[in-house]
C-alpha positions as a Markdown table, in Angstrom:
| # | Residue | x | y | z |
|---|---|---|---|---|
| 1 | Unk | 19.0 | 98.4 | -57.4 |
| 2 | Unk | 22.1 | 97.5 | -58.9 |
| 3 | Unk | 22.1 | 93.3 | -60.1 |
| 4 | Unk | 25.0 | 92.2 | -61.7 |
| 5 | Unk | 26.9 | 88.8 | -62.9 |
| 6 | Unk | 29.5 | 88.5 | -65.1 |
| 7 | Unk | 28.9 | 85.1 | -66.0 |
| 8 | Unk | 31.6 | 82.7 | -66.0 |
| 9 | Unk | 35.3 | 82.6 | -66.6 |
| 10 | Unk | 35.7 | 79.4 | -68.6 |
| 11 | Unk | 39.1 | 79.3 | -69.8 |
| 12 | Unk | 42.4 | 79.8 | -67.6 |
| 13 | Unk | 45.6 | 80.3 | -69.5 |
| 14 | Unk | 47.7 | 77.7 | -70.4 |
| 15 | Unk | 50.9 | 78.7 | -69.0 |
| 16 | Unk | 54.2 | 78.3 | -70.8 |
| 17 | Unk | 56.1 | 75.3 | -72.1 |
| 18 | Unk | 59.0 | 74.6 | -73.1 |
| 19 | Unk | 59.8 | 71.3 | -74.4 |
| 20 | Unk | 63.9 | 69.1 | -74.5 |
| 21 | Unk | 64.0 | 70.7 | -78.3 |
| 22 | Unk | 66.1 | 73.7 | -77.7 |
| 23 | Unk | 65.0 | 75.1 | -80.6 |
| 24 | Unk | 61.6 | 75.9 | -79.5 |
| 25 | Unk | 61.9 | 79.0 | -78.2 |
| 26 | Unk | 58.4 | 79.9 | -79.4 |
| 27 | Unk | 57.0 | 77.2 | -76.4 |
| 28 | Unk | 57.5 | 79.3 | -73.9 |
| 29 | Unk | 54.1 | 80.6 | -74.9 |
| 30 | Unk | 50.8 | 80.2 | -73.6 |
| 31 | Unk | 48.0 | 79.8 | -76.6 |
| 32 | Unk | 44.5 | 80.3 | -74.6 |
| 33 | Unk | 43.6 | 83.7 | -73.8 |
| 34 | Unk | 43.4 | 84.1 | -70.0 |
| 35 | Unk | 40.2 | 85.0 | -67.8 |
| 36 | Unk | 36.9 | 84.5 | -70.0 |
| 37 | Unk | 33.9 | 86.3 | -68.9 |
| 38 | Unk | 30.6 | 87.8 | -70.7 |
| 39 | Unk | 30.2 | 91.2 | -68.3 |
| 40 | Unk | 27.9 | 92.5 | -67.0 |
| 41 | Unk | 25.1 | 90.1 | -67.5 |
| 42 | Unk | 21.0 | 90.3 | -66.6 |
| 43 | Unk | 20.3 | 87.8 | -63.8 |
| 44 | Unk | 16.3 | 87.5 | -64.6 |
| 45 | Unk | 15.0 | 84.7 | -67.1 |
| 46 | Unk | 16.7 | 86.0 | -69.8 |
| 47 | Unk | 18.5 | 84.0 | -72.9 |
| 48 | Unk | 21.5 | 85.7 | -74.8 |
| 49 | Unk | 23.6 | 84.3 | -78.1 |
| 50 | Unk | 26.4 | 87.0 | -79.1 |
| 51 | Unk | 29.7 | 86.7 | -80.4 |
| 52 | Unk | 33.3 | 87.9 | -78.6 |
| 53 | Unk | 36.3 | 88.7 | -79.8 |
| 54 | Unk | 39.9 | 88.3 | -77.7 |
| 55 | Unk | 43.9 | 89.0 | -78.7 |
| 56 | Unk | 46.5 | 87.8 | -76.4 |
| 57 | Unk | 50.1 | 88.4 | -77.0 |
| 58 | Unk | 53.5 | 87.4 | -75.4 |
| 59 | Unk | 57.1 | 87.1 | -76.2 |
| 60 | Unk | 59.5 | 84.4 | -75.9 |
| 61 | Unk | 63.5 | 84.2 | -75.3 |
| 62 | Unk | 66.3 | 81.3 | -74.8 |
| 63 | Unk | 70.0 | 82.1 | -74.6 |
| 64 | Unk | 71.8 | 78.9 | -74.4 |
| 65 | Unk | 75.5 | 79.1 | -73.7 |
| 66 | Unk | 77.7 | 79.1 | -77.1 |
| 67 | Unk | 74.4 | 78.7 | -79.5 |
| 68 | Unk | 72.4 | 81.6 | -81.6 |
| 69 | Unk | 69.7 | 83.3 | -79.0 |
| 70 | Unk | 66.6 | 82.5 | -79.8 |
| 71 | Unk | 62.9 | 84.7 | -80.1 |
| 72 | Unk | 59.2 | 84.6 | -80.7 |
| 73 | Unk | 56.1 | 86.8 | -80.6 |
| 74 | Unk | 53.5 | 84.8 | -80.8 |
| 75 | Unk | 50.0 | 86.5 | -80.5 |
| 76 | Unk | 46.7 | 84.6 | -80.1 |
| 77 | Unk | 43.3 | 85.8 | -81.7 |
| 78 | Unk | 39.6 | 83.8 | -80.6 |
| 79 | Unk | 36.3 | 84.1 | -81.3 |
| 80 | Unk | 33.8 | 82.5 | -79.6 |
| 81 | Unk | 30.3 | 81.9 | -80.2 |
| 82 | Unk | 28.0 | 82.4 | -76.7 |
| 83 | Unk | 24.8 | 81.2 | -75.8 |
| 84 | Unk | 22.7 | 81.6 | -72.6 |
| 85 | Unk | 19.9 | 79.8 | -71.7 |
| 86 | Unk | 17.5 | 80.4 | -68.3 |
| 87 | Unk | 16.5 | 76.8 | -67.6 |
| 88 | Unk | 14.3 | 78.3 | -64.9 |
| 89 | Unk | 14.7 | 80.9 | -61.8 |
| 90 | Unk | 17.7 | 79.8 | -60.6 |
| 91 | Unk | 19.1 | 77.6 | -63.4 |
| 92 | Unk | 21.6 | 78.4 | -66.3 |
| 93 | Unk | 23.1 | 76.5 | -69.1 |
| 94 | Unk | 26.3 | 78.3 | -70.9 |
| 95 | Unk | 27.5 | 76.6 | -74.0 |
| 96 | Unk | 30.4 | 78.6 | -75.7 |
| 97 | Unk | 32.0 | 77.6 | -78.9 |
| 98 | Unk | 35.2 | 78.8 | -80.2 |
| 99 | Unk | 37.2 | 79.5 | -83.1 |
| 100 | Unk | 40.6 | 80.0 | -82.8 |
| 101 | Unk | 44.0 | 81.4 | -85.2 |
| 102 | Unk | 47.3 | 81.5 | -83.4 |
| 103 | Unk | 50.6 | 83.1 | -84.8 |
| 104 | Unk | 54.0 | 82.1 | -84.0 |
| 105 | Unk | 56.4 | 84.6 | -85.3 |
| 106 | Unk | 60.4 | 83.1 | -84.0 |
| 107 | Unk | 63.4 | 83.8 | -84.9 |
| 108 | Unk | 64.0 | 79.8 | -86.0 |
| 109 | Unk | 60.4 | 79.0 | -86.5 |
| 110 | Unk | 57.2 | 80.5 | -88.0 |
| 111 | Unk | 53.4 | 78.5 | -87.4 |
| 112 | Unk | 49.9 | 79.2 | -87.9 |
| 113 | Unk | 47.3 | 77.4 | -87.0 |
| 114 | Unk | 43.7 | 77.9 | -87.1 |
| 115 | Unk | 40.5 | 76.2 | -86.7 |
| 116 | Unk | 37.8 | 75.3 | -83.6 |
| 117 | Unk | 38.6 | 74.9 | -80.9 |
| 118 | Unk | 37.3 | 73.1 | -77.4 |
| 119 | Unk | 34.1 | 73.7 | -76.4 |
| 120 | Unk | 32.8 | 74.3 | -73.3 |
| 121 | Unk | 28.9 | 73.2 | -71.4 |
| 122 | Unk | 28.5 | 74.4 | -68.2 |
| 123 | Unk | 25.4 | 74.8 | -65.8 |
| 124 | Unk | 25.3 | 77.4 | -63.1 |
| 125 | Unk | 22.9 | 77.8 | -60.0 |
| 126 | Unk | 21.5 | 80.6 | -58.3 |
| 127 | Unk | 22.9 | 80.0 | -54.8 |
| 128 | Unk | 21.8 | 83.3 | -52.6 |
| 129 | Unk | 19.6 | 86.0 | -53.9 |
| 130 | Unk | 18.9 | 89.3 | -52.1 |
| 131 | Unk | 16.1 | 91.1 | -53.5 |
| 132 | Unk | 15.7 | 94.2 | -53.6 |
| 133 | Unk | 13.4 | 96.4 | -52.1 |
| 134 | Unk | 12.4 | 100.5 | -51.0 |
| 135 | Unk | 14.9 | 99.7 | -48.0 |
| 136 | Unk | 17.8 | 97.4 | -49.3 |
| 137 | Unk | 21.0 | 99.0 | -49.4 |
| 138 | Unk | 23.1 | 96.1 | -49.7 |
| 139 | Unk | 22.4 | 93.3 | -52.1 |
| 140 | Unk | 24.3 | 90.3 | -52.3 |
| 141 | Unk | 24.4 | 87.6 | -55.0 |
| 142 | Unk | 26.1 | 84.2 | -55.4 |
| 143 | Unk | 26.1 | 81.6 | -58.2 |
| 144 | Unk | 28.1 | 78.5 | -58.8 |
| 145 | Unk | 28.7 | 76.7 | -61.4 |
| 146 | Unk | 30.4 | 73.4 | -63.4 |
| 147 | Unk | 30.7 | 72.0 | -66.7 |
| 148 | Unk | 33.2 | 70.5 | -69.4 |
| 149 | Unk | 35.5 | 70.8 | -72.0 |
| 150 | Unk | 35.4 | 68.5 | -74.9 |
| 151 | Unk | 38.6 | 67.7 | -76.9 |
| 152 | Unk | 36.9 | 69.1 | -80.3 |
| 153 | Unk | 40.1 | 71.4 | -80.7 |
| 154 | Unk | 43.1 | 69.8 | -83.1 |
| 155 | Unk | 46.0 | 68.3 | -80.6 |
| 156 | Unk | 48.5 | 66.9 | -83.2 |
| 157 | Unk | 51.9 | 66.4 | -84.5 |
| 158 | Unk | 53.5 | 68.0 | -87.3 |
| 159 | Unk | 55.1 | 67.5 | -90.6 |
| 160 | Unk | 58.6 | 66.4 | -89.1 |
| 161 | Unk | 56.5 | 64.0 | -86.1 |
| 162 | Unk | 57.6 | 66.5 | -83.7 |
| 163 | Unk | 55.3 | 68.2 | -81.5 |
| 164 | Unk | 54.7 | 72.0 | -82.4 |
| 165 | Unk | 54.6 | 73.7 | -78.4 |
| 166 | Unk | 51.4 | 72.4 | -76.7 |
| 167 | Unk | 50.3 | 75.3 | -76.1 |
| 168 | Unk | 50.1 | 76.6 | -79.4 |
| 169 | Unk | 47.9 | 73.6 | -80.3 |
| 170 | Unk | 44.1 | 74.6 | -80.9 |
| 171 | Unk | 43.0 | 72.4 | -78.2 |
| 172 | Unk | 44.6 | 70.2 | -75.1 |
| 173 | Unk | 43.2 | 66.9 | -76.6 |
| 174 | Unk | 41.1 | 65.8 | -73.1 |
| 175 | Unk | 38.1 | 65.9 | -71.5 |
| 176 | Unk | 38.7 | 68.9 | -68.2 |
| 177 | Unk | 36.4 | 69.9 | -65.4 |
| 178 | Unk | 35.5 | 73.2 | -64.6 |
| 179 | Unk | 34.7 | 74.5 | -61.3 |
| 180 | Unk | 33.0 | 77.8 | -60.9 |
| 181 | Unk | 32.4 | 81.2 | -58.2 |
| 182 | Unk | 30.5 | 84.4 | -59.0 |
| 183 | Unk | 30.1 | 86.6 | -55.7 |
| 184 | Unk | 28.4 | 89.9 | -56.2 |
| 185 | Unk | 27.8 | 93.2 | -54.0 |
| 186 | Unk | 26.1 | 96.1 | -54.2 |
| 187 | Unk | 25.6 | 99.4 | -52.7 |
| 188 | Unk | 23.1 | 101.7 | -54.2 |
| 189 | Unk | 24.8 | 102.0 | -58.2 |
| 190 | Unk | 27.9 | 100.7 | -56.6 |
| 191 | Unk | 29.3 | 97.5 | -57.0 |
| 192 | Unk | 31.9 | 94.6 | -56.7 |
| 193 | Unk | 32.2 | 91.6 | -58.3 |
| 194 | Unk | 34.3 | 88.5 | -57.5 |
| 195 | Unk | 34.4 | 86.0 | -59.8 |
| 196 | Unk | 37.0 | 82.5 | -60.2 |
| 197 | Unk | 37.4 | 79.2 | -61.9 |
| 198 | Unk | 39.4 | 75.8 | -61.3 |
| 199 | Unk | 39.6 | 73.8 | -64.3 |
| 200 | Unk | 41.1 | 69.8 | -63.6 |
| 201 | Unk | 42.7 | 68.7 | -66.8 |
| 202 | Unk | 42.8 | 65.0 | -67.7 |
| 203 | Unk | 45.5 | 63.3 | -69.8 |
| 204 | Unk | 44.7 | 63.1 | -72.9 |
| 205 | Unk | 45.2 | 60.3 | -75.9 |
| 206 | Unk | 49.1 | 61.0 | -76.6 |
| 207 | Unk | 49.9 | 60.9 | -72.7 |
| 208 | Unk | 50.2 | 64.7 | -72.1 |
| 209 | Unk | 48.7 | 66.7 | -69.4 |
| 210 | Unk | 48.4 | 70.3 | -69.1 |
| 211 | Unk | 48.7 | 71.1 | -65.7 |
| 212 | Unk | 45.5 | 72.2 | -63.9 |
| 213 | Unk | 44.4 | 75.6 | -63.9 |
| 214 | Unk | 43.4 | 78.6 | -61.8 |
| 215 | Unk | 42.1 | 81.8 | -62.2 |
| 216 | Unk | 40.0 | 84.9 | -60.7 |
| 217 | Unk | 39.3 | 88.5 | -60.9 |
| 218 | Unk | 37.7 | 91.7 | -58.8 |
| 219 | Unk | 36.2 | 94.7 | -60.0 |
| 220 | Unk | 35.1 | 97.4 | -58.8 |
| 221 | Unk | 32.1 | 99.1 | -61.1 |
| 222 | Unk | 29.7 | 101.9 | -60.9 |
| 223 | Unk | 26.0 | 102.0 | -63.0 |
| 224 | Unk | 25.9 | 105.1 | -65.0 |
| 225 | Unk | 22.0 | 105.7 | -66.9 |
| 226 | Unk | 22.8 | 108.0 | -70.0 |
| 227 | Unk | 19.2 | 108.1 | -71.5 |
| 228 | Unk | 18.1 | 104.5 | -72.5 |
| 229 | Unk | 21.9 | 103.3 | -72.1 |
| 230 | Unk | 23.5 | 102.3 | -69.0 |
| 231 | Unk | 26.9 | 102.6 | -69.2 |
| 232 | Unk | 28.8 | 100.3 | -66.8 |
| 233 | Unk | 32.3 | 101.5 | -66.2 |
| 234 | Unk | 34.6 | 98.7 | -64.1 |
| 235 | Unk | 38.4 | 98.8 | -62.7 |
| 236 | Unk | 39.8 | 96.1 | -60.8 |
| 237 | Unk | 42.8 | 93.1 | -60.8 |
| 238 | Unk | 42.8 | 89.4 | -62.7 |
| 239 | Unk | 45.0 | 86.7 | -61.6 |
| 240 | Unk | 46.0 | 83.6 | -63.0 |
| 241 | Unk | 47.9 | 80.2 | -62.0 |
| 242 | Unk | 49.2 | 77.1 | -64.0 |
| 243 | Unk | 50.6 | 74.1 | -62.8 |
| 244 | Unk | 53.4 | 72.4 | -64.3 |
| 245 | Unk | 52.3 | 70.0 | -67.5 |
| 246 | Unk | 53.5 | 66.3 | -67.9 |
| 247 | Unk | 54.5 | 64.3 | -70.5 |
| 248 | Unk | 53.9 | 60.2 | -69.9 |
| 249 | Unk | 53.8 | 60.8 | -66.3 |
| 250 | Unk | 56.7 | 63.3 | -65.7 |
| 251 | Unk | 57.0 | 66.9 | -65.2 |
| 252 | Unk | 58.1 | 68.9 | -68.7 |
| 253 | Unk | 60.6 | 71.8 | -67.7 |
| 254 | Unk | 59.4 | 75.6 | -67.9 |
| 255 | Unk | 56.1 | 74.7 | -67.8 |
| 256 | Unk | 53.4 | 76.8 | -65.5 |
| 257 | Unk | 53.6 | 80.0 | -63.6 |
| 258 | Unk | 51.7 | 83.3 | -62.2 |
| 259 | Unk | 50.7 | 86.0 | -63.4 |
| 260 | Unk | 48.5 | 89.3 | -62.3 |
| 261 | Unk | 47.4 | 92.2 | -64.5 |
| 262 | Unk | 45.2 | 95.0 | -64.3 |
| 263 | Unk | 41.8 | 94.9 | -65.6 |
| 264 | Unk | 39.9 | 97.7 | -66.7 |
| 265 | Unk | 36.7 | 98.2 | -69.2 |
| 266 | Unk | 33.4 | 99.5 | -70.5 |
| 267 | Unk | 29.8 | 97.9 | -70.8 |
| 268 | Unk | 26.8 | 99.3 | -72.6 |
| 269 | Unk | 23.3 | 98.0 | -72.8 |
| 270 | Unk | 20.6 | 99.3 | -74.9 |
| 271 | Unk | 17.5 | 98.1 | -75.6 |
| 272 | Unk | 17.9 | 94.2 | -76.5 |
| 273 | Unk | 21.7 | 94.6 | -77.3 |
| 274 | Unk | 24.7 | 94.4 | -74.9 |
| 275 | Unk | 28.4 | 95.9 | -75.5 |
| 276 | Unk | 31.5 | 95.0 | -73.2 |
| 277 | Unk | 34.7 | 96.0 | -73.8 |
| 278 | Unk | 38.0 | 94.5 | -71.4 |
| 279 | Unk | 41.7 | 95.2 | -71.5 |
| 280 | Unk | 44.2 | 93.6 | -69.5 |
| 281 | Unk | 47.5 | 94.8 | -68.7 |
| 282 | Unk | 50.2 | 92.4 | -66.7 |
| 283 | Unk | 51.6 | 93.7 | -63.4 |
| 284 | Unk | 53.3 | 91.2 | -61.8 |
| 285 | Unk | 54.4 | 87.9 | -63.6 |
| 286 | Unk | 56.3 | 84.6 | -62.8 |
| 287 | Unk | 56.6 | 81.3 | -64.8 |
| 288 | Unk | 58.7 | 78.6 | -64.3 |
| 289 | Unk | 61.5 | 79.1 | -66.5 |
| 290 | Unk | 64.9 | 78.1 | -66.3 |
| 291 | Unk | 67.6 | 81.0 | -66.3 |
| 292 | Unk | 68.3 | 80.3 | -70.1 |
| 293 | Unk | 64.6 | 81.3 | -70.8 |
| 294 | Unk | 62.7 | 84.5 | -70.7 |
| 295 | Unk | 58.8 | 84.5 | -70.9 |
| 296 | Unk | 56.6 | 87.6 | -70.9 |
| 297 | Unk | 53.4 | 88.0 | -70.9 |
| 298 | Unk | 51.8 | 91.5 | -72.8 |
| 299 | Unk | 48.5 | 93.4 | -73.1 |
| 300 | Unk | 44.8 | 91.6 | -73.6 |
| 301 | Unk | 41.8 | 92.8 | -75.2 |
| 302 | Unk | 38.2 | 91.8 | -76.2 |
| 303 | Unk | 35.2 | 93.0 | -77.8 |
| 304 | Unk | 32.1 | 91.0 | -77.2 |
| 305 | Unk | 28.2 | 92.1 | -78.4 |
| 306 | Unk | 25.3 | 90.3 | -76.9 |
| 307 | Unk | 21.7 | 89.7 | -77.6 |
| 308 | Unk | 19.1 | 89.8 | -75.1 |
| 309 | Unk | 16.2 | 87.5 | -75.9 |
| 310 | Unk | 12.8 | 87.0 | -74.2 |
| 311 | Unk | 12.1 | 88.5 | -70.4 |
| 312 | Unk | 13.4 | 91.0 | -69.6 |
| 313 | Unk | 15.9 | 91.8 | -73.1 |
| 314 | Unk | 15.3 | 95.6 | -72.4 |
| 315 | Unk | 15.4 | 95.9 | -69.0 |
| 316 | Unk | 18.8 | 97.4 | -67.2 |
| 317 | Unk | 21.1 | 94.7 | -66.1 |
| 318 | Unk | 21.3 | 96.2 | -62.1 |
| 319 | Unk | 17.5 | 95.6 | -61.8 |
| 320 | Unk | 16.3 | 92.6 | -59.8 |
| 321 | Unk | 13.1 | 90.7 | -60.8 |
């Protein structure tokens, strides 16, 4: 029977912002990719370390009244180092560490900045298990989860003392909670998954505060044994929120929004190795922006490979202990 998890979505984007500096049109971009998830994960006692790869890209516009219009593609490339490790039955600790190298290519400004970014420690527990047996049909699972970010990730000023867009910065220079959901059902080789985060951002050490976060995603999916693969097709819908950011206390114009895309992908486990492959594609989008500013989110992809260690590292990821 078919047992499933994509373990936990640790990062929500960090909607838009655009500061007072009309010349910035480049900070109506968010720098963190969206939706973070490992796939289609064995639930038994088994570790994992593995590597993933992510692009995000979007474009930015500002048309003020009698000055030059202003542009940007920015586009936002992460890898993160993953780790899994089964404390026991129904105990989990997920450390992630990430390297990031954004690219701010405007019309009035050009950046790149690169380096590590925040980590993130959470633990997750194994609220409701159905086991499987000869007469289950339906098999439901639940997990939940919290952890932190630590402000490892560069938050800093430039050359000039101005502040390059917060959201291009490598990291948001606090300490944020993270609040995790992973709700799994299953039907024979059938399956949905419903998975979501909150993260709480604090203010951090140069009194600015990225507004808190919320994101989640269902997919459908469907187990497909090809000789000692399972391929693991999945189709569903990811959606994200961002409130408004503040700057020593007060609310920083054409910051936060909505957004939904459509998420589609491809997982394959073999013996000891894992393969998941994601791509997003926006829908339906809506930040706060003023009618001088245009943001728009584009297309999102990843590539992550994981290895399964100990217990269970060759066993199919629908089969319950």
């Amino acid at each position: 029977m078919i047992h499933k998890k994509n373990s936990i979505l640790l990062f929500c984007l960090l909607f838009a912002g655009l500061s007072y500096q009309p010349a910035r049109a480049c900070e109506a971009c968010g720098c963190s990719l969206g939706g973070f998830n490992f796939g289609i994960i064995p639930q038994t006692d088994t570790h994992f370390v593995g590597v993933k790869f992510s692009r995000a890209r979007f474009f930015a516009s500002v048309a003020h009244t009698g000055q030059v219009p202003e542009h940007s593609h920015d586009s936002y490339y992460r890898w993160d180092l993953m780790g899994r490790f089964a404390l026991s039955e129904r105990w989990q600790l997920n450390l992630v560490l990430p390297y990031l190298y954004n690219d701010m290519n405007g019309s009035h400004e050009q950046h790149k900045l690169n380096g590590m970014g925040d980590p993130m420690v959470l633990m997750n527990y194994k609220l409701l298990q159905q086991k499987a047996t000869a007469d289950d049909q339906w098999i439901h699972n639940l997990w939940v989860g919290t952890g932190v970010k630590a402000p490892v990730g560069s938050f800093a000023y430039n050359q000039n003392e101005q502040l390059i867009n917060p959201n291009f910065q490598l990291g948001t220079g606090s300490w944020d909670v993270l609040v995790t959901g992973n709700y799994m059902v299953n039907y024979n080789r059938y399956g949905l998954n419903v998975e979501a985060v909150y993260k709480m951002n604090t203010v951090n050490s140069q009194q600015y505060r990225f507004g808190n976060k919320a994101n989640g995603q269902a997919n459908l999916f469907y187990n497909l044994p090809s000789g000692k693969l399972n391929l693991v097709p999945f189709a569903g819908l990811y959606a994200e929120y961002g409130g408004k950011h503040t700057f020593e206390g007060f609310f920083e114009a054409n910051s936060g929004g909505k957004a939904v895309f459509a998420n589609a992908g491809l997982q394959v486990q073999g013996k000891g190795l894992l393969l998941n492959l994601n791509y997003q594609n926006p829908i339906r989008q809506r930040f706060n922006s003023d009618r001088h500013v245009h943001i728009d989110a584009r297309e999102r992809f990843s590539v992550a490979v994981l290895f399964l260690i100990n217990k269970g590292a060759g066993a199919s990821p629908f089969r319950i202990k």
